[in-house]
Every structure is written in C-alpha cells, then in structure tokens.
C-alpha positions as CSV (number, residue, x, y, z in Angstrom):
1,X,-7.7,278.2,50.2
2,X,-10.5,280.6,50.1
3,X,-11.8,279.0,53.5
4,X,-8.6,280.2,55.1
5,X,-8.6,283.4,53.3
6,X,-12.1,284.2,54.6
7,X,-11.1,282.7,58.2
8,X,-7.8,285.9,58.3
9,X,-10.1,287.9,57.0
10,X,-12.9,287.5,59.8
11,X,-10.2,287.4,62.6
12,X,-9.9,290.8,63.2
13,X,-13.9,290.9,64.1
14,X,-13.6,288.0,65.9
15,X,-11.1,289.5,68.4
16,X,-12.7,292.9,68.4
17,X,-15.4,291.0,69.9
18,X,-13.8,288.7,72.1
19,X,-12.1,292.0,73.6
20,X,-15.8,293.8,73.8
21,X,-17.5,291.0,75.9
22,X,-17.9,291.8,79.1
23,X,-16.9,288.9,81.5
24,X,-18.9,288.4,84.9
25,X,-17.4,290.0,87.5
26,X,-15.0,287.1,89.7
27,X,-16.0,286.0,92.9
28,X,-14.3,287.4,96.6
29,X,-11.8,283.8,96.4
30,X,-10.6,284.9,92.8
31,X,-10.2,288.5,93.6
32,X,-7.9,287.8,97.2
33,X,-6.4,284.4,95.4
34,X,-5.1,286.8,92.1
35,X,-4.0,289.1,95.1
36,X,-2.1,286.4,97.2
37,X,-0.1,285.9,93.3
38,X,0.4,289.0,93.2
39,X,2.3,288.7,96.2
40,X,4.1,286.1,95.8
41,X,5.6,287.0,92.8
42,X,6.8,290.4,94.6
43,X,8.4,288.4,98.1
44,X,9.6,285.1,96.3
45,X,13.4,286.9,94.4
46,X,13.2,283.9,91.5
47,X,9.4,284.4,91.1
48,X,10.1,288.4,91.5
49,X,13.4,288.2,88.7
50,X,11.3,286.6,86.1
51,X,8.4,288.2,86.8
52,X,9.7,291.8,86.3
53,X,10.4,291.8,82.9
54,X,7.0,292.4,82.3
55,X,7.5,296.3,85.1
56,X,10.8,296.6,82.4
57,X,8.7,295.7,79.3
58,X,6.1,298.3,80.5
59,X,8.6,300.5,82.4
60,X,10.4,301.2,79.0
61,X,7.3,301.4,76.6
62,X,5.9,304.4,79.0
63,X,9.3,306.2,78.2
64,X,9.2,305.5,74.6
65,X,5.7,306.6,74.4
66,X,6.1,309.8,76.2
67,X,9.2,310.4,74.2
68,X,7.3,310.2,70.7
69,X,4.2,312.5,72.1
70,X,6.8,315.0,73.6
71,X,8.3,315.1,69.7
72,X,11.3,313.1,70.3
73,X,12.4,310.6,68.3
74,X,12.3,307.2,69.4
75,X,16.1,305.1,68.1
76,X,15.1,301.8,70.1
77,X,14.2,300.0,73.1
78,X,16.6,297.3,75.1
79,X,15.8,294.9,78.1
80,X,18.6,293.0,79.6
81,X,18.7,289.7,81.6
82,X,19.1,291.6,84.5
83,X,15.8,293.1,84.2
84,X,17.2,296.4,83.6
85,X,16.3,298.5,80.1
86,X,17.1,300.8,77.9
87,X,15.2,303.2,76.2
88,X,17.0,305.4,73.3
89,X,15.4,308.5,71.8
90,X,16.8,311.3,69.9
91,X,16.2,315.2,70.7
92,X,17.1,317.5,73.0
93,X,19.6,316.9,75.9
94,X,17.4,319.2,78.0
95,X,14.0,320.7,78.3
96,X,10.5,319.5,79.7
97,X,10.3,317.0,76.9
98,X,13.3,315.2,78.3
99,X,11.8,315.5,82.1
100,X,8.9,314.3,80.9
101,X,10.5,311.0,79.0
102,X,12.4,310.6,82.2
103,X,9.5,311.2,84.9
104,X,7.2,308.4,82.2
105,X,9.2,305.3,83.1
106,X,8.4,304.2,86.8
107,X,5.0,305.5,86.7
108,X,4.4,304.4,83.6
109,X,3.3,300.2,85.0
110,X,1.3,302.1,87.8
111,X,-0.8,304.1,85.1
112,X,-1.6,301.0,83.3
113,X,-2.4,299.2,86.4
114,X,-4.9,301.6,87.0
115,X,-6.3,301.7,83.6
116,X,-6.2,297.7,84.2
117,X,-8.2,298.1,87.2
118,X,-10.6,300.6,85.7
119,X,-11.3,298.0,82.1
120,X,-11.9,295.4,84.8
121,X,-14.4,296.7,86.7
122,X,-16.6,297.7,83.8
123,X,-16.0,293.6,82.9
124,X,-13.3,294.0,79.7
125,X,-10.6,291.5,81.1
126,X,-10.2,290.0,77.7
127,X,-10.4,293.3,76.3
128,X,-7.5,294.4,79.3
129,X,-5.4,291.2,77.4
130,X,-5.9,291.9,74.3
131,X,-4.6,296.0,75.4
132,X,-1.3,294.0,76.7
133,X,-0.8,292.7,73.1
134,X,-0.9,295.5,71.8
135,X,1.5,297.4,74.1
136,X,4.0,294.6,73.3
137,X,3.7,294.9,69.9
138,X,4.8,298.2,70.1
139,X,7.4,297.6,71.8
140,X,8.4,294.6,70.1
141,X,9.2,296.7,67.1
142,X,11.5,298.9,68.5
143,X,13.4,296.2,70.0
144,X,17.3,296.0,70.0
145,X,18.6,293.4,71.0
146,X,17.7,289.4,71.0
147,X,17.3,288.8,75.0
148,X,15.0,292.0,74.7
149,X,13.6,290.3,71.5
150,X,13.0,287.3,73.2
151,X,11.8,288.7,76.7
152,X,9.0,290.4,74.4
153,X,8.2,287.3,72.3
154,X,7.3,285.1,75.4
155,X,5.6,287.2,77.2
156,X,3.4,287.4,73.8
157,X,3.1,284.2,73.4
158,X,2.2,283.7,76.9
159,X,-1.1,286.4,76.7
160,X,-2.0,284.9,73.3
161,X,-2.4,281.6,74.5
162,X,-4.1,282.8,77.2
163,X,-6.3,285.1,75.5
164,X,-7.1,283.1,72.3
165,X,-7.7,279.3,74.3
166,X,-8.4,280.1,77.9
167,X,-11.4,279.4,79.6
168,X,-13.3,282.4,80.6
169,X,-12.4,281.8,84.4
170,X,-8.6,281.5,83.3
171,X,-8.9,284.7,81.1
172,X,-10.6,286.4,84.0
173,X,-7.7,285.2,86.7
174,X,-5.3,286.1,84.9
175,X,-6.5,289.4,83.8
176,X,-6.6,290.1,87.8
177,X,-3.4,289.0,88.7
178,X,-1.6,291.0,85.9
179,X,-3.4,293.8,87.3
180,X,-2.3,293.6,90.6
181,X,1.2,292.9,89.6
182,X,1.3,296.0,87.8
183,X,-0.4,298.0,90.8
184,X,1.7,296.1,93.3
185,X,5.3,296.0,91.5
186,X,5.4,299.3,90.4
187,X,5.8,300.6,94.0
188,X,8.4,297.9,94.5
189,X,10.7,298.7,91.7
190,X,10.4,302.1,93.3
191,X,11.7,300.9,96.3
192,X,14.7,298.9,94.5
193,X,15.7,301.8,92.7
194,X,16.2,303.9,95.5
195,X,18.4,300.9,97.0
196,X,20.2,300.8,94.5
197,X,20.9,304.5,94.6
198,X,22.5,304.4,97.9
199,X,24.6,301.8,97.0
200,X,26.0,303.9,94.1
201,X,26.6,306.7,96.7
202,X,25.8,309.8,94.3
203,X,26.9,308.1,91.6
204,X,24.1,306.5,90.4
205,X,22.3,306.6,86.7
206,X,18.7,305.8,87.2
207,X,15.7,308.0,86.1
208,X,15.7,309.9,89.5
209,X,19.3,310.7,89.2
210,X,18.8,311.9,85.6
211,X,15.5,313.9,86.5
212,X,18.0,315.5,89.5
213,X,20.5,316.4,86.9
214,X,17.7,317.6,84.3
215,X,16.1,319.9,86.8
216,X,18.5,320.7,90.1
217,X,15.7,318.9,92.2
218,X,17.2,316.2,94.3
219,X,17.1,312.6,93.6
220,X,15.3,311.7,96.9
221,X,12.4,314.2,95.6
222,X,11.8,312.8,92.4
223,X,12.1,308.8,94.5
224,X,9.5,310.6,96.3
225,X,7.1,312.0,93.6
226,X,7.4,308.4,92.0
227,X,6.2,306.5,95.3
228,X,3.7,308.5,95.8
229,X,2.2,308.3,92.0
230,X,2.4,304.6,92.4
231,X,1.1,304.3,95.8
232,X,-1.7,306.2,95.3
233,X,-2.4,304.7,91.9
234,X,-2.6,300.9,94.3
235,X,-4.8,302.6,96.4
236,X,-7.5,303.9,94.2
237,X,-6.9,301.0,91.5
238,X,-7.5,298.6,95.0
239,X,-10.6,300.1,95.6
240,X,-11.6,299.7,92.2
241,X,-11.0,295.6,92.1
242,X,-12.4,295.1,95.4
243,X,-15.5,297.3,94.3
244,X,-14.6,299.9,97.3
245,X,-14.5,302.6,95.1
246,X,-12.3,305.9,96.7
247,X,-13.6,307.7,93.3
C-alpha cells in the first residue's frame, strides 16, 4: 500500500518531466510522412468524419474558453455524431463578449495548431501531448451529453496511451501529425461551413451567420476573416515544422 501511495504521489513529477524533455528534432521522412497523414485524413470522407471530432472537440473548447475570459458563463459543451457541436454559455445576447465567443470557434484549432507547431520546434512534443490532455479535460467536464462524453473519452484514452507507453519516435510522429491536422483541417472546416451556408440559402445558423447577425457585417466577411486567420496560421506554423521560419 504505501508503495502505491508513494508511486500517485511521484506521478505528477514524473509527467512534468516527461512533458519538459525535449525530443530530437524528426528527420525530413517523418516531417513530409506526418504531412502526407495529415492529408489523408482531410481527402479520404471516412478518415476525414472520424477524424474531425478532434477540429469539434477543439472548435468548441476555443468558444467555451473565450466565453469564460469574456465573463460569460459557461452552461455546457455538446458534440454530436455528426461532428457538429454545441457550445452553451450564459450572458448577454449581444455585445463584444458574444462576437468574441462567436469569432473563437473556427480559429480556435488554427491557434492551437500554431502553438503546436511553435512547442515543436523548441522539441516539447510530449509536452504538446500532454497540453492535449489537458484541453480535453476541460472540456470533458463540461460535457452534455454521452456521444460527446464518449467522443472526449477516446480521444483521451488514445493521447494517454500514446503519451504514457509510446516510444519516443511514436510520441514524436504523432505529436507531428496532430499538428498538421490541426493547421490543415481548420482551413477545411472553413471551407465546409461556407458550403453548407449556401445550401441553407440565408438561412443558415453557423458562427458566420451568427457573427453577421451580432454585428450587421455579412456572412461572407466573417467566412473570409476566418480563412484568412487559418491560412495564414498554416503558413507561418508550416514554416515553423519545416524549420523555414517566416518569423
């Protein structure tokens, strides 16, 4: 018993320093191989509708952050088989708090793909992991319903497994290929969105059409202002990973 007490009590240094090692930077075949993933996961639709609920996971917790820091109150987060989500929060109906809660959720997996990119080339990919966690245990406590619940849970289980037995080449790959997921799919979603708002023909309630009605600014702007957050967050976070650094 007190072998296992002292083991939970030494576990949280042991993962602070897990997440503190730097890892060796990844050769040109991982970096383009992590890419071509990347990729794939975005072209193939099966590959690309499982994948995603990792943009929704994210997508969502970047509005209910943003909501809490703009002094809303957060009521709970949803994610749906479909890959779509919900996020609930409680305050004003208008105002640059709301804008602000709105404008968060399709930059929000661009903004952490950047900060991915930026841990990973000062060598912290367990470190970048370990940051996941944390982002879905956040989220995992404000979650609503059981797909949601369960969406959250696997994914967990998936970076815990990864980050607690992987290999250091594994931990490393993987790190890179969330990365560029993230960088990649959050200009993709983009791009879904604003198919799906021309199917709705002005009828539509995604973020753009709820920033249009927040602020009198047109839909298309705010598709816009989105793409080119999350393009230019692939560009520079690109550079970064390939070690052609823009900045």
């Amino acid at each position: 018993m007190s072998a296992s007490v002292d083991g939970l009590r030494a576990l949280p240094g042991e993962i602070w320093e897990r997440a503190t090692t730097v890892q060796p930077a990844p050769g040109q075949a991982v970096l383009l191989g992590t890419l071509a993933a990347a990729l794939l996961c975005l072209a193939v639709p099966t590959l690309w509708h499982l994948s995603r609920h990792l943009l929704t996971i994210v997508h969502e917790a970047a509005h209910g952050l943003v909501a809490v820091l703009s002094g809303r109150r957060l009521s709970g987060i949803r994610v749906h088989s479909d890959t779509s989500g919900l996020t609930v929060s409680v305050g004003k109906p208008r105002g640059p708090g709301m804008v602000a809660t709105a404008f968060a959720g399709y930059v929000g997996p661009a903004v952490l793909g950047l900060g991915a990119a930026w841990l990973l080339g000062r060598g912290y990919a367990v470190g970048l992991l370990w940051a996941l966690l944390v982002v879905l245990v956040l989220v995992l406590v404000q979650i609503r319903n059981w797909y949601g619940l369960w969406a959250v849970l696997v994914t967990g289980v998936v970076l815990v497994g990864v980050s607690w037995w992987g290999t250091a080449a594994v931990q490393v790959a993987v790190a890179y290929a969330v990365t560029w997921y993230l960088l990649l799919g959050a200009p993709r979603a983009v791009l879904e969105m604003q198919a799906q708002r021309r199917r709705a023909r002005g009828r539509g309630t995604s973020d753009a059409d709820m920033l249009a009605r927040l602020t009198r600014v047109p839909g298309g702007v705010w598709v816009a202002v989105f793409l080119l957050v999350c393009g230019g967050a692939l560009v520079l976070g690109g550079s970064w990973i390939l070690e052609r650094p823009l900045l």
